[in-house]
DOVO-585902 format. One record per residue (C-alpha): y, z, x; residue in three letters; residue number from 1. Coordinates in steps of 0.1 Angstrom, whole numbers, padded with zeros to 4 digits, always signed. Example, Ala and Ser with C-alpha at 12.3 -4.5 7.8 and 13.67 -1.06 7.14 Angstrom:
<rs>
<r c2="-0045" c3="+0078" c1="+0123" rest="ALA" nr="1"/>
<r c2="-0011" c3="+0071" c1="+0137" rest="SER" nr="2"/>
</rs>
This chain:
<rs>
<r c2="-0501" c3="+1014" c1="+1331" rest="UNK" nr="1"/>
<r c2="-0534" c3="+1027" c1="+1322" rest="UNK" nr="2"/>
<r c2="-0546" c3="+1037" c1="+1355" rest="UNK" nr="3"/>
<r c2="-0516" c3="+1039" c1="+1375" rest="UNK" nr="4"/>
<r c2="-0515" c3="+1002" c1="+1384" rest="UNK" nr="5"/>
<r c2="-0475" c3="+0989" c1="+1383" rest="UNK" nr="6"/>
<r c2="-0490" c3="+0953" c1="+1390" rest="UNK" nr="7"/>
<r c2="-0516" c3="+0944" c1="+1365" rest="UNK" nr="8"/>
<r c2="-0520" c3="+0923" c1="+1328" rest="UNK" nr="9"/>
<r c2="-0532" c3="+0956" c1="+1313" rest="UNK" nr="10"/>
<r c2="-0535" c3="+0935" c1="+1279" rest="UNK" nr="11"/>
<r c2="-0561" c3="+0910" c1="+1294" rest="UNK" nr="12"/>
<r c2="-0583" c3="+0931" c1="+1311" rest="UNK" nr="13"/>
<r c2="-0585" c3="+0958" c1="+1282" rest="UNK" nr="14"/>
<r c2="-0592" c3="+0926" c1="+1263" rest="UNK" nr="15"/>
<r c2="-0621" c3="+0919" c1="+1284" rest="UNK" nr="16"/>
<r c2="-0636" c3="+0954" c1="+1290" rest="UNK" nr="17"/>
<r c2="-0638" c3="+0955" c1="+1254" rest="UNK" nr="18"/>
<r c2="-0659" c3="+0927" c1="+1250" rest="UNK" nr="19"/>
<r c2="-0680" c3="+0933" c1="+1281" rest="UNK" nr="20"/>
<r c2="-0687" c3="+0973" c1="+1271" rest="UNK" nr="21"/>
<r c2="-0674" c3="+0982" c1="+1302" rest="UNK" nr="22"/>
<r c2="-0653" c3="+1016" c1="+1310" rest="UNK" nr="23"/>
<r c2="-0628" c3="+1020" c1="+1335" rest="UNK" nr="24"/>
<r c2="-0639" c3="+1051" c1="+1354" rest="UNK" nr="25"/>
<r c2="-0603" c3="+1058" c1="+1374" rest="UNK" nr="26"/>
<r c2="-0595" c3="+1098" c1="+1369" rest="UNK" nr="27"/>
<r c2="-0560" c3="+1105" c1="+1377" rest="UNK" nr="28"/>
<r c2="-0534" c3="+1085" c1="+1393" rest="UNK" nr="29"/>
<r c2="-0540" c3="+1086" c1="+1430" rest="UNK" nr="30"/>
<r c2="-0535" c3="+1055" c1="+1451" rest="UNK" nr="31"/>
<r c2="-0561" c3="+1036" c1="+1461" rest="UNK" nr="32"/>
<r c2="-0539" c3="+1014" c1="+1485" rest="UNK" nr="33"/>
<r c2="-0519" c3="+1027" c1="+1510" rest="UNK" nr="34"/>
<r c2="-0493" c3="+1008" c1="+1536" rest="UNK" nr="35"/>
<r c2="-0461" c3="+1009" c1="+1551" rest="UNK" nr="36"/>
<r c2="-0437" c3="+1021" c1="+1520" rest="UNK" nr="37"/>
<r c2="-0464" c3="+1009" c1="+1492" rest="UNK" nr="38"/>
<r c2="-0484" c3="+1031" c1="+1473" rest="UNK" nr="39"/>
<r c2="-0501" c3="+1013" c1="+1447" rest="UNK" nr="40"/>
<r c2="-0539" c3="+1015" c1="+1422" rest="UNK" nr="41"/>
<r c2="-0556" c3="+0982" c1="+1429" rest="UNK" nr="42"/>
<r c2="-0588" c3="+0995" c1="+1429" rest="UNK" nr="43"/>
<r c2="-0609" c3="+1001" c1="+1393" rest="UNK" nr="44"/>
<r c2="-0643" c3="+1014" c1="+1392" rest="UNK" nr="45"/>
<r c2="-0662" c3="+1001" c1="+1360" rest="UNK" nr="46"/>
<r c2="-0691" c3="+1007" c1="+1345" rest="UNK" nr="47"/>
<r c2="-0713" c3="+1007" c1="+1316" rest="UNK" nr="48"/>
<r c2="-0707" c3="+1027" c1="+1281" rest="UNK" nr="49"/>
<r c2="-0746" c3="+1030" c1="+1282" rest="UNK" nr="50"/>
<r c2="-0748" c3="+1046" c1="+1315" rest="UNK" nr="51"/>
<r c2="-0715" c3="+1071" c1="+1315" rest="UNK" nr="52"/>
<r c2="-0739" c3="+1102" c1="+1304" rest="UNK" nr="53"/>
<r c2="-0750" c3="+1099" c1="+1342" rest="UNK" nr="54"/>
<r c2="-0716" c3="+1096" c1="+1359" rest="UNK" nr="55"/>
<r c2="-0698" c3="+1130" c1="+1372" rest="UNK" nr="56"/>
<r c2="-0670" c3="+1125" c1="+1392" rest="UNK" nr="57"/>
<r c2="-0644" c3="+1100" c1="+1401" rest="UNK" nr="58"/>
<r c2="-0621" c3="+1111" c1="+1429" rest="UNK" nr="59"/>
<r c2="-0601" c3="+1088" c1="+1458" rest="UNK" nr="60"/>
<r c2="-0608" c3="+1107" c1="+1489" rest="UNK" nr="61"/>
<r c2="-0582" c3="+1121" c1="+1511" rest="UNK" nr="62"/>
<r c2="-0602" c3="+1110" c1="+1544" rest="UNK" nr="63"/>
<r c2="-0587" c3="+1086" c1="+1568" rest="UNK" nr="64"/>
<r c2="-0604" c3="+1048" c1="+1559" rest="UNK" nr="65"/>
<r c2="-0585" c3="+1031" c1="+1589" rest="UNK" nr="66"/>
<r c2="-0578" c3="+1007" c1="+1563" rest="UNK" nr="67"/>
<r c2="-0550" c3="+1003" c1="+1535" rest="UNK" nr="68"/>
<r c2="-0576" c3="+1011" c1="+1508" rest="UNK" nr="69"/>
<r c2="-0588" c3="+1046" c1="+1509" rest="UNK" nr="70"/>
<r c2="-0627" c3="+1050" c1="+1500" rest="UNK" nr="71"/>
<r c2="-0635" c3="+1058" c1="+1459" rest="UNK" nr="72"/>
<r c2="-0658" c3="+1086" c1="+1458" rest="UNK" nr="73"/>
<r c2="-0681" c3="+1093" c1="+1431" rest="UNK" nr="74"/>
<r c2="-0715" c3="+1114" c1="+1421" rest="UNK" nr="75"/>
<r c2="-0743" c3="+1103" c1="+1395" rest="UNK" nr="76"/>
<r c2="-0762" c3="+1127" c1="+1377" rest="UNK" nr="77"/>
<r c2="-0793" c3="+1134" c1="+1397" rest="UNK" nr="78"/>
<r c2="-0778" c3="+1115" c1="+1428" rest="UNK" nr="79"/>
<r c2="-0781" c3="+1133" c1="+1459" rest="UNK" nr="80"/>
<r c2="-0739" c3="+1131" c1="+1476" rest="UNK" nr="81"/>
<r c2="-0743" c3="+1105" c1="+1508" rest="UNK" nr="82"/>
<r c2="-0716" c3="+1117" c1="+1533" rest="UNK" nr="83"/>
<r c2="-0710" c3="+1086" c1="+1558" rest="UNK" nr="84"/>
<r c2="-0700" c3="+1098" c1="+1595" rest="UNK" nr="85"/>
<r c2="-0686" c3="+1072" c1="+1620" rest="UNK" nr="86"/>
<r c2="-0699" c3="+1089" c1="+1656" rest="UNK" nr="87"/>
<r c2="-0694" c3="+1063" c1="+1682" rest="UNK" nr="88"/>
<r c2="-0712" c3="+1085" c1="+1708" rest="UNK" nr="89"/>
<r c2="-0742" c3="+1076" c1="+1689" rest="UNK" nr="90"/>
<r c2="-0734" c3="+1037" c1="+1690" rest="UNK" nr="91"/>
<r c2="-0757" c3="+1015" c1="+1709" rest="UNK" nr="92"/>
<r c2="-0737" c3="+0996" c1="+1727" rest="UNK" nr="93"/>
<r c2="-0769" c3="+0975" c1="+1745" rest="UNK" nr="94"/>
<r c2="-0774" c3="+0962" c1="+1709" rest="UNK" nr="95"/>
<r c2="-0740" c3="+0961" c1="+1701" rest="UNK" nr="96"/>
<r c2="-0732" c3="+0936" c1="+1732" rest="UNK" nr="97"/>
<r c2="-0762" c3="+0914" c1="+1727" rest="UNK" nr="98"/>
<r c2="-0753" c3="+0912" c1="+1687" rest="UNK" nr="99"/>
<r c2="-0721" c3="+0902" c1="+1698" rest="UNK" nr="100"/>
<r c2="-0727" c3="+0878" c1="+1727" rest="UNK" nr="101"/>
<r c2="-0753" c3="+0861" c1="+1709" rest="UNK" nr="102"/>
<r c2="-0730" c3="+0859" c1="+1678" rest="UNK" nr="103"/>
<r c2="-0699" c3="+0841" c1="+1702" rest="UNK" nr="104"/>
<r c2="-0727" c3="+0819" c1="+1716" rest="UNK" nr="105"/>
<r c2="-0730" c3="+0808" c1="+1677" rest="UNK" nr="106"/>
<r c2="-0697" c3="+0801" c1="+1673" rest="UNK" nr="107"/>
<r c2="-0690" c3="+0781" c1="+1706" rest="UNK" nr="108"/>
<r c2="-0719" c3="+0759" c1="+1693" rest="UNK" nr="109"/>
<r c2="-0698" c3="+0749" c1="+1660" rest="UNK" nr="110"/>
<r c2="-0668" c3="+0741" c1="+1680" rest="UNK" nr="111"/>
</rs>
């Protein structure tokens, strides 16, 4: 497989990339899905021939997602890196229970 996929038509979509002038960015062979006894590369970043002089990096990260998919990381030529911190001592939970309530209020009104 050509970027570490074992479930994928390989044929057809190198067919279509082809024709849109689009790149598969994937480096390596790391999983991009994790679960219970499955590692699998679901995940393909694309992007255009035209713009790859500005692309740097591709790498999957190694930080916990609390998902199956881990997060794709990657860096574009004059980009500044965004580093994306989950504090929930910073959470406002005021807002948070009002966006909520008002969100089940919503919902009981469908129903």
């Amino acid at each position: 497989m050509m970027w570490g996929s074992t479930n994928c038509n390989d044929k057809a979509l190198l067919e279509y990339l082809n024709s849109s002038n689009l790149a598969i960015l994937n480096q390596g062979n790391d999983s991009t899905y994790c679960s219970a006894g499955r590692l699998e590369v679901f995940e393909i970043t694309l992007w255009s021939f035209g713009l790859l002089e500005s692309f740097k990096g591709w790498e999957v990260s190694s930080e916990p997602s609390l998902l199956d998919h881990r997060h794709i990381l990657f860096t574009l030529e004059g980009s500044v890196p965004v580093y994306l911190i989950r504090n929930p001592r910073g959470t406002n939970w005021d807002s948070f229970q009002e966006g909520l309530k008002g969100r089940l209020e919503r919902r009981q009104e469908l129903t």
